[in-house]
ROTI-734350 format. One record per residue (C-alpha): x, y, z; residue in three letters. Coordinates in steps of 0.5 Angstrom, whole numbers, padded with zeros to 4 digits, always signed. Example, Ala and Ser with C-alpha at 12.3 -4.5 7.8 and 13.67 -1.06 7.14 Angstrom:
2
+0025-0009+0016ALA +0027-0002+0014SER 
% end
This chain:
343
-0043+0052-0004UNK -0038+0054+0002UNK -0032+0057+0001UNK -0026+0054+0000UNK -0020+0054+0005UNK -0014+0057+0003UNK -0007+0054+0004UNK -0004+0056+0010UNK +0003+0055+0013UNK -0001+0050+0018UNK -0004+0046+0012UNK -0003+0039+0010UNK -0003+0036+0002UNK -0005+0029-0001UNK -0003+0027-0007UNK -0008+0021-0010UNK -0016+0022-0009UNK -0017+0013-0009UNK -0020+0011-0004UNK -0014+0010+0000UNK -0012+0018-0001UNK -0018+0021+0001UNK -0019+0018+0007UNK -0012+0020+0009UNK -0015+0027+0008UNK -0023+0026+0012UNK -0017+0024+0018UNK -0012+0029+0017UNK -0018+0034+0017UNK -0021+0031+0023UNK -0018+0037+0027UNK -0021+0042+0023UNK -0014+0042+0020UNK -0014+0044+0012UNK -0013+0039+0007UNK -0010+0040-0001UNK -0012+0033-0004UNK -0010+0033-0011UNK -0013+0028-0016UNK -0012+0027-0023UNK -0019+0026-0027UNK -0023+0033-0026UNK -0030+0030-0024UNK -0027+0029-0018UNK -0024+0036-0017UNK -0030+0037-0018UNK -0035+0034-0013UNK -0031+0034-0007UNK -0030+0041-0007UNK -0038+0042-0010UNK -0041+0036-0006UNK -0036+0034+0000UNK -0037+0028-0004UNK -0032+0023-0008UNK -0037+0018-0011UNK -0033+0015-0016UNK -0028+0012-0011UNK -0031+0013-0003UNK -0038+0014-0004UNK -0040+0013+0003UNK -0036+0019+0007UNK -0039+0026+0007UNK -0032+0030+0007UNK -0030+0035+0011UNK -0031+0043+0009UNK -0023+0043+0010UNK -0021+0040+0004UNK -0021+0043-0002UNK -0019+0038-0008UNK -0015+0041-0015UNK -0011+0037-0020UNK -0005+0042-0021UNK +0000+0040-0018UNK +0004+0048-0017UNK -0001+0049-0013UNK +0003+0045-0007UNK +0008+0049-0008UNK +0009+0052-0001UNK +0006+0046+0003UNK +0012+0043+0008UNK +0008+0036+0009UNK +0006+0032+0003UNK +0003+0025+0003UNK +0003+0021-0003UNK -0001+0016-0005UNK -0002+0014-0012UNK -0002+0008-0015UNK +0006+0005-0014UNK +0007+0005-0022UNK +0006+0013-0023UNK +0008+0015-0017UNK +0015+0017-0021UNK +0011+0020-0026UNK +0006+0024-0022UNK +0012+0027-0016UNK +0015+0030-0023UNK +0010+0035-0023UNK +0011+0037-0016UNK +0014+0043-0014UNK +0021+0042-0012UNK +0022+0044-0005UNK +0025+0042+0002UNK +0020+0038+0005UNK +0016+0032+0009UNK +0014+0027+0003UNK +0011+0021+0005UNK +0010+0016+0001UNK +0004+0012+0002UNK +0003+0008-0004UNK +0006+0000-0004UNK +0010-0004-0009UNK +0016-0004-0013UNK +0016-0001-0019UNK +0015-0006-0025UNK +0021-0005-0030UNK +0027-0002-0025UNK +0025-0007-0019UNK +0026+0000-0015UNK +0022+0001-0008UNK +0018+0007-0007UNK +0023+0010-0004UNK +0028+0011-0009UNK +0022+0012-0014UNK +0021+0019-0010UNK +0028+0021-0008UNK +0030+0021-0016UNK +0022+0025-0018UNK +0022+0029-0012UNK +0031+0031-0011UNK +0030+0035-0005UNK +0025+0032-0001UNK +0025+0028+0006UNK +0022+0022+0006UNK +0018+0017+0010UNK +0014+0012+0009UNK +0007+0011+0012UNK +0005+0003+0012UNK +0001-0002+0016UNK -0007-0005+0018UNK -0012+0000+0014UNK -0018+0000+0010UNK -0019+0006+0007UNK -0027+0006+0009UNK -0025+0005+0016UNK -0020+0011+0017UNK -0025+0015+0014UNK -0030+0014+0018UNK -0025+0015+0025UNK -0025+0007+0027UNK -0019+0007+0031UNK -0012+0006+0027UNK -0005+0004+0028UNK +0000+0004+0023UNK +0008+0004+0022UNK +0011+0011+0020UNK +0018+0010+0018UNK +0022+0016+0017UNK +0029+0015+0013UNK +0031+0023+0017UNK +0031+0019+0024UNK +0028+0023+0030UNK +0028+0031+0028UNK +0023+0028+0023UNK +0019+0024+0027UNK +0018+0030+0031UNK +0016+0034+0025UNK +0011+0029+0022UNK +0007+0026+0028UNK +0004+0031+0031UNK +0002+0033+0025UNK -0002+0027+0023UNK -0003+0024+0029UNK -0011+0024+0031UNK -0014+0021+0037UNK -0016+0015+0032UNK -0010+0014+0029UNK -0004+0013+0032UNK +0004+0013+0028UNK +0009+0008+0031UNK +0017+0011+0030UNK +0021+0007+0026UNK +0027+0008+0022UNK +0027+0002+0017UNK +0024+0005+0011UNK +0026-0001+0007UNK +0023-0006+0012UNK +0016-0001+0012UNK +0016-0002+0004UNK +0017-0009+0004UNK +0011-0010+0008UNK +0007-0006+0005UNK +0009-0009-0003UNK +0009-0017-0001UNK +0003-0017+0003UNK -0001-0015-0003UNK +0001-0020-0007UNK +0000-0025+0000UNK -0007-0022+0000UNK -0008-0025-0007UNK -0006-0032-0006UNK -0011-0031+0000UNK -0017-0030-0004UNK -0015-0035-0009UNK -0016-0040-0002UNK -0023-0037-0001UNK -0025-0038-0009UNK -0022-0046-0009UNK -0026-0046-0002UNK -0020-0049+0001UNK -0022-0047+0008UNK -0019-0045+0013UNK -0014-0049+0016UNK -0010-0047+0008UNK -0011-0039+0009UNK -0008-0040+0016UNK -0002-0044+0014UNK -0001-0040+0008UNK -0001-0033+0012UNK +0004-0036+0016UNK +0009-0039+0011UNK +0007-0032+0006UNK +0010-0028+0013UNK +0016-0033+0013UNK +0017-0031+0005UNK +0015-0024+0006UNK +0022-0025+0012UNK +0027-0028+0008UNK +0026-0023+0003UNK +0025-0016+0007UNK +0032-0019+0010UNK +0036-0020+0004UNK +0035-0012+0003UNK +0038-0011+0009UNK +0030-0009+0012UNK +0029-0011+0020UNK +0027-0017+0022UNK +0022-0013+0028UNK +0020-0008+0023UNK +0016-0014+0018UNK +0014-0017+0025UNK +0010-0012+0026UNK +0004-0005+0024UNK +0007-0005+0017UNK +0010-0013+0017UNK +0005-0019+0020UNK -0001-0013+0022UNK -0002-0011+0014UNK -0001-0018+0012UNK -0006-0021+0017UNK -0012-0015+0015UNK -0012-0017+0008UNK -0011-0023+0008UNK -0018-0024+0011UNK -0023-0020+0009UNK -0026-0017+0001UNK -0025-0010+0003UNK -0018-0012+0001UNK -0018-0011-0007UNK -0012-0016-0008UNK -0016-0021-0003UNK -0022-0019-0008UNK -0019-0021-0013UNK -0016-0027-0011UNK -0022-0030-0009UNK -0024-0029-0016UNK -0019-0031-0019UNK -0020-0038-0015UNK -0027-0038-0016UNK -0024-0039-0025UNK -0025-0032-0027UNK -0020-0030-0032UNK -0014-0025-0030UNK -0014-0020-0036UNK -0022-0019-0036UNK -0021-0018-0027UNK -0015-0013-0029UNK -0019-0009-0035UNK -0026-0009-0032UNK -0022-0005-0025UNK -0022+0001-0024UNK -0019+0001-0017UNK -0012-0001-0017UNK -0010-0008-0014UNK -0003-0007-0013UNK -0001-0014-0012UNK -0003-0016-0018UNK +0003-0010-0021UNK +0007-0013-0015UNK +0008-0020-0017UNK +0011-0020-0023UNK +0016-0017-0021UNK +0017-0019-0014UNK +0018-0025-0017UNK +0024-0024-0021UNK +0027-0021-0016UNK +0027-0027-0012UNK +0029-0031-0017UNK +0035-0026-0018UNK +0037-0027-0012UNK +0036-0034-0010UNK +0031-0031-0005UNK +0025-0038-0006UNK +0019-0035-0005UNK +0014-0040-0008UNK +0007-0038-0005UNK +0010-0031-0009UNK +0012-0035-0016UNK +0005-0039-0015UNK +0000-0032-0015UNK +0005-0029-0022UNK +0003-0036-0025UNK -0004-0035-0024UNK -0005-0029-0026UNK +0000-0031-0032UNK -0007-0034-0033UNK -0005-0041-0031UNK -0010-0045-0027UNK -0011-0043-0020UNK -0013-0051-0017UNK -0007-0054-0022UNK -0002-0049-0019UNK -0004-0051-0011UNK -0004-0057-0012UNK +0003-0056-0015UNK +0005-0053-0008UNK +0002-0057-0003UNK +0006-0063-0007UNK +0012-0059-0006UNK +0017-0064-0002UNK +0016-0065+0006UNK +0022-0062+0010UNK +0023-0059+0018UNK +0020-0052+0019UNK +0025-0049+0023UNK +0030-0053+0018UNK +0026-0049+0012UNK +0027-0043+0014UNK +0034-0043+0016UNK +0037-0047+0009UNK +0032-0041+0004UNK +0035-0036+0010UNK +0042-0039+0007UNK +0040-0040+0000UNK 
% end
């Protein structure tokens, strides 16, 4: 076994060992940078820092020597830049244990916290009192990260440029290039309402709708994603762009996306309450949904594709709920988008 790095004032921390956490961590160690990677089942722990392996969630990467794995939390305690990236519904729970510090956190994780309604954002603020925060969000697949393809992504940062300038340079690679922003709200709403979009998706696939219908529903999902993202006050240009229109369209074409994956199931008829319990890896939508539509409703913000995925995976029939939609009464484009914008 070779010796393990030691924190210094120069080493980085992921909390969350997913797929998507350990390949943030193989990329941040890409420079010979040391990285902390917490995770929370032991197993893990122990064969990152044993095997330079995680087998349970990123088989295919061999990890770099400079990441040590552990599942305490303290031992975070004197690292000035912390990514997290758990599942969205504990991430509240898990920042509880991290030692209170000032320091860069950048969250990670996309979706709305089911009961509250709250962004991840005001999640972290109330866990982590002390903390600045930013937001990571954009087109990544976790195994292309890993692997060193290239990567653009929105870093939004809630501390403006002085924090921009701290956290860039520390997570820019040659293969993976941060954009600025300083639309946290905006970076978030992306990130969230594109996973319950990447369902609706895969039930396109599943139904075999074809093509035509995935193109048209990526467009009119964007328009709802917009009207949304604008009545909390996010930024038309930011949800045009990485973290907005960019995520959307990656996994809203492809089954390395696990809320595609699970859409395309669910249209090929296979029960929800099954897919959710056989599931070991998060699909966040499927969390997102529920609550993404009552927030619609409350307020007056119509997001149909949305409510269409939380009835199906309410276990209503896919093709009875698409058909539902295609039924929907005729009206101008354009004519839409601005009555819904007023609605």
């Amino acid at each position: 076994m070779t010796a393990q790095p030691t924190i210094g004032p120069k080493t980085l921390g992921v909390i969350g060992a997913g797929a998507w956490g350990t390949a943030l961590a193989q990329m941040l160690s890409s420079d010979g940078r040391d990285v902390l990677l917490w995770a929370y089942e032991p197993e893990v722990v122990a064969a990152i820092n044993a095997d330079h392996r995680n087998p349970l969630y990123l088989p295919t990467a061999a990890l770099a020597p400079t990441i040590r794995a552990t599942g305490d939390l303290a031992e975070f305690a004197g690292i000035d830049t912390v990514l997290a990236v758990t599942p969205a519904q504990v991430l509240g729970k898990v920042l509880a244990g991290l030692p209170r510090s000032p320091r860069d956190l950048v969250l990670c994780s996309k979706g709305i916290e089911a009961g509250t309604g709250r962004l991840m954002n005001d999640v972290a603020r109330d866990a982590a009192p002390g903390s600045a925060i930013a937001v990571l969000s954009g087109p990544t697949f976790a195994h292309e990260v890993a692997a060193g393809l290239p990567t653009a992504v929105t870093l939004a940062c809630g501390g403006g440029n002085d924090q921009w300038d701290r956290i860039s340079p520390a997570i820019a690679r040659p293969a993976f290039r941060p954009y600025y922003s300083d639309d946290v709200v905006g970076a978030e709403i992306g990130g969230a309402v594109k996973n319950v979009l990447a369902i609706a998706c895969g039930v396109v696939e599943g139904l075999a709708l074809g093509q035509n219908a995935r193109a048209a529903l990526i467009a009119r999902g964007y328009a709802e994603m917009l009207r949304f993202g604008e009545s909390l006050g996010a930024r038309a240009e930011t949800l045009s762009g990485l973290c907005g229109l960019g995520d959307l369209v990656l996994t809203c074409s492809s089954t390395s996306s696990r809320n595609f994956s699970l859409g395309k199931e669910l249209g090929a008829g296979a029960s929800a309450a099954k897919l959710m319990a056989d599931r070991r890896t998060v699909a966040e939508g499927a969390h997102t949904a529920p609550v993404l539509a009552e927030l619609a409703d409350k307020r007056g913000t119509p997001m149909p594709i949305v409510a269409a995925v939380n009835a199906i995976l309410g276990g209503e029939s896919a093709r009875a709920i698409v058909a539902g939609l295609l039924a929907r009464p005729l009206k101008a484009e354009r004519e839409a988008s601005d009555k819904e914008h007023e609605a």
